[in-house]
C-alpha positions in Angstrom: 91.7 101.0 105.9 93.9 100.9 109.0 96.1 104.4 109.6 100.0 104.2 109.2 102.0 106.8 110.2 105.7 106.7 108.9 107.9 109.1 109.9 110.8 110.3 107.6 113.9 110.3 109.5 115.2 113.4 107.2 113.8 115.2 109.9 115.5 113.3 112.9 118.8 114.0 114.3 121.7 112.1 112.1 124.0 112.2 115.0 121.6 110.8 117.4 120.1 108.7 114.9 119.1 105.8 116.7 118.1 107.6 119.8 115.6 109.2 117.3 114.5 105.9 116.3 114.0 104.8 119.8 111.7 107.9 120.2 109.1 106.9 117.3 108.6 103.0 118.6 104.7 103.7 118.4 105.3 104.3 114.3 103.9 101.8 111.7 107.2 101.7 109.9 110.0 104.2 110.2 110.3 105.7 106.1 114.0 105.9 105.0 114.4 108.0 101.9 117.3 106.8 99.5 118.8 109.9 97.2 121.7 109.3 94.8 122.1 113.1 93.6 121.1 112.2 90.6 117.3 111.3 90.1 116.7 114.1 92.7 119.1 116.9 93.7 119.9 115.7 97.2 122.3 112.6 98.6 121.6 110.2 101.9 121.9 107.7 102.4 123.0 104.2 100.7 122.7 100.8 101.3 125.3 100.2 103.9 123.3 102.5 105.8 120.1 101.3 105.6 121.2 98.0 106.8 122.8 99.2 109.7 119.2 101.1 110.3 117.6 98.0 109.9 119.6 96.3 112.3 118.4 99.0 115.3 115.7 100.1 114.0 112.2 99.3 116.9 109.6 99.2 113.1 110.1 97.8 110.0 112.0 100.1 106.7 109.6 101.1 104.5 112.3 102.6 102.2 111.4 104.9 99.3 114.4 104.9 96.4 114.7 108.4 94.7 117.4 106.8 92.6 118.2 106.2 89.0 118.2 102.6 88.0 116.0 100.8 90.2 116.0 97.9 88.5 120.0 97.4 89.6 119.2 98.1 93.3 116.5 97.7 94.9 116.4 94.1 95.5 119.6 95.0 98.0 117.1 96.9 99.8 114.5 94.2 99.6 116.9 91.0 100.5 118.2 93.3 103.5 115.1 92.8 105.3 113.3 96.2 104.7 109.5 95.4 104.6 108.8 97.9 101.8 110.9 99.5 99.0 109.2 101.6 96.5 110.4 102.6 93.6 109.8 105.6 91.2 107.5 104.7 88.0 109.6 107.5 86.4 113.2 105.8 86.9 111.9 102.6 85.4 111.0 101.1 81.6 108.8 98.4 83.3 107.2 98.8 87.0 105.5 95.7 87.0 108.5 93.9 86.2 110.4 95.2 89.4 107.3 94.8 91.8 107.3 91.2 90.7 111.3 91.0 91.7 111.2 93.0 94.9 108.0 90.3 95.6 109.3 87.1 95.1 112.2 88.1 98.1 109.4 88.5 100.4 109.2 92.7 100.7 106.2 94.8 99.6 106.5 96.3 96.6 105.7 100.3 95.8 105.7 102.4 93.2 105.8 106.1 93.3 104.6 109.4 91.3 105.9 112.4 91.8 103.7 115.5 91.9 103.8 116.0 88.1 103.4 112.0 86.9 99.6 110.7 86.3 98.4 107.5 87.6 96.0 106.5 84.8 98.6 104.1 83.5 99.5 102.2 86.7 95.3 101.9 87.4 94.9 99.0 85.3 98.0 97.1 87.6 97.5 97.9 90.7 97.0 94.1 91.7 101.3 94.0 90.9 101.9 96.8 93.8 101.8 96.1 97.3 101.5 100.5 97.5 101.2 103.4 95.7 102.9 106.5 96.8 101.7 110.0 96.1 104.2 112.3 95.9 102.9 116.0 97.7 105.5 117.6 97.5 108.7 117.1 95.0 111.2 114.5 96.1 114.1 115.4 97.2 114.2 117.5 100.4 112.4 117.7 103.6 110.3 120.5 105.1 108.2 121.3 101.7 104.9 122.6 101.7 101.8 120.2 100.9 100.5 120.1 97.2 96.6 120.0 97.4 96.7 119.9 93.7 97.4 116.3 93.3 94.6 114.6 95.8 92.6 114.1 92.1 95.3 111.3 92.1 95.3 109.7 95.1 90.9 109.7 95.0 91.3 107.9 91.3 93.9 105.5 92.8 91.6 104.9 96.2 88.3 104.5 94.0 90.1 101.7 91.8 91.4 99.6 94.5 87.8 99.6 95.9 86.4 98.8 92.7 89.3 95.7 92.5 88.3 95.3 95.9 92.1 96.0 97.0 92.2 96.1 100.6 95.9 95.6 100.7 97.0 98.1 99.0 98.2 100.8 100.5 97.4 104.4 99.6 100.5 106.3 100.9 101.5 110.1 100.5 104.3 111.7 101.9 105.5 115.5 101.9 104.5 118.3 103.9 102.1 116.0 106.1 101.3 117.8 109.2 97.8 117.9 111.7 96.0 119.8 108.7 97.4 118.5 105.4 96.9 114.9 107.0 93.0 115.4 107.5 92.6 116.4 103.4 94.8 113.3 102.7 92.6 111.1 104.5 89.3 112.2 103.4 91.2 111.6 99.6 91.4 108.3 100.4 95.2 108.3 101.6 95.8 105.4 104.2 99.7 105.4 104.8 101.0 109.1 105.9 104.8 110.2 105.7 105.6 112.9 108.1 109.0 114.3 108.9 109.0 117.5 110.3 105.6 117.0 112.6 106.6 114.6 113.9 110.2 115.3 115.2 110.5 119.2 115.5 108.5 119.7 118.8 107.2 117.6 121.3 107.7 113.9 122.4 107.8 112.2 118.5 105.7 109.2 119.6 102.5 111.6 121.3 102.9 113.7 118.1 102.3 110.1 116.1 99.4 109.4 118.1 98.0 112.8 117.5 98.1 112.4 113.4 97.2 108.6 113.8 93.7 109.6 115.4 93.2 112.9 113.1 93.6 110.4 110.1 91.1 108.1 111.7 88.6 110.8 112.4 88.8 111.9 108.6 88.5 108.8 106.6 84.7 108.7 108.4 83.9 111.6 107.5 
């Protein structure tokens, strides 16, 4: 599966914001984390926002909604342009329902688990997801350490979608992602890799990309 590194601009700088988006051009997709204070104890940003993102942005959004109701909003995210909203499993009755409406405007569709949430009922659907996000750390803030605990979950996803023969579906994790965590993601299974903090706290952003794209690589040989 090909590598994607998506860095999480809750680590860039909100008053140089699209400066910081300049500097991680050689990204997949740039992740943009939606928080309404309620789902998860932290606010950013909100629609209005994202579409002014969108509209500087060098990648596509690959926009992750830590949000209650779902269902009522993320097909504004989708219709925007974004080319991937994900949604928590946990904030909706029916994920398969809202994959199929973020689909039909033409974005990929995700659905997310947080650290605590199983993935033995979303196995039997994955062909309704366009990705499925492992949480490693819990949503809400930035900077958290990595959760080795819930890899079980991202193998039993990764060893269904071969067995369905899944190739585009992407395996994504996101939370405390770094040049070490990243290499026990990959050898999971893990194809799509959030990473805030390691990407913009030192260095050039785009070389530090480049460095985590190729560890990645190196692990899902191995």
């Amino acid at each position: 599966m090909k590598v994607k590194i998506n860095p999480s601009i809750l680590a860039a700088d909100f008053v140089n914001l699209e400066r910081d988006l300049q500097r991680i051009s050689e990204s997949d997709l740039v992740h943009i984390d939606v928080m309404d204070n309620h789902f998860v104890p932290n606010l950013t940003f909100g629609l209005q926002m994202v579409t002014r993102i969108q509209a500087v942005s060098p990648v596509p959004l690959d926009v992750h909604l830590m949000i209650e109701d779902p269902d009522r909003w993320a097909l504004g995210y989708a219709e925007l342009g974004a080319h991937s909203v994900t949604f928590h499993s946990e904030a909706t009755e029916d994920p398969v329902a809202l994959a199929r409406r973020i689909r039909k405007t033409g974005a990929r569709a995700g659905v997310a688990v947080k650290p605590g949430t199983g993935v033995q009922e979303l196995l039997p659907h994955l062909d309704e997801f366009d990705q499925v996000l492992v949480m490693t750390v819990e949503p809400g803030f930035g900077g958290q350490s990595f959760m080795e605990f819930v890899m079980p979950k991202v193998r039993a996803v990764n060893e269904r979608r071969m067995l369905d023969r899944r190739d585009d579906l992407w395996l994504q994790v996101d939370g405390g992602i770094d040049a070490t965590t990243i290499a026990i993601a990959a050898q999971a299974g893990a194809d799509t890799f959030v990473a805030g903090t390691s990407v913009f706290r030192e260095g050039e952003p785009n070389e530090n990309i480049q460095k985590l794209r190729e560890i990645a690589r190196i692990h899902q040989l191995s």
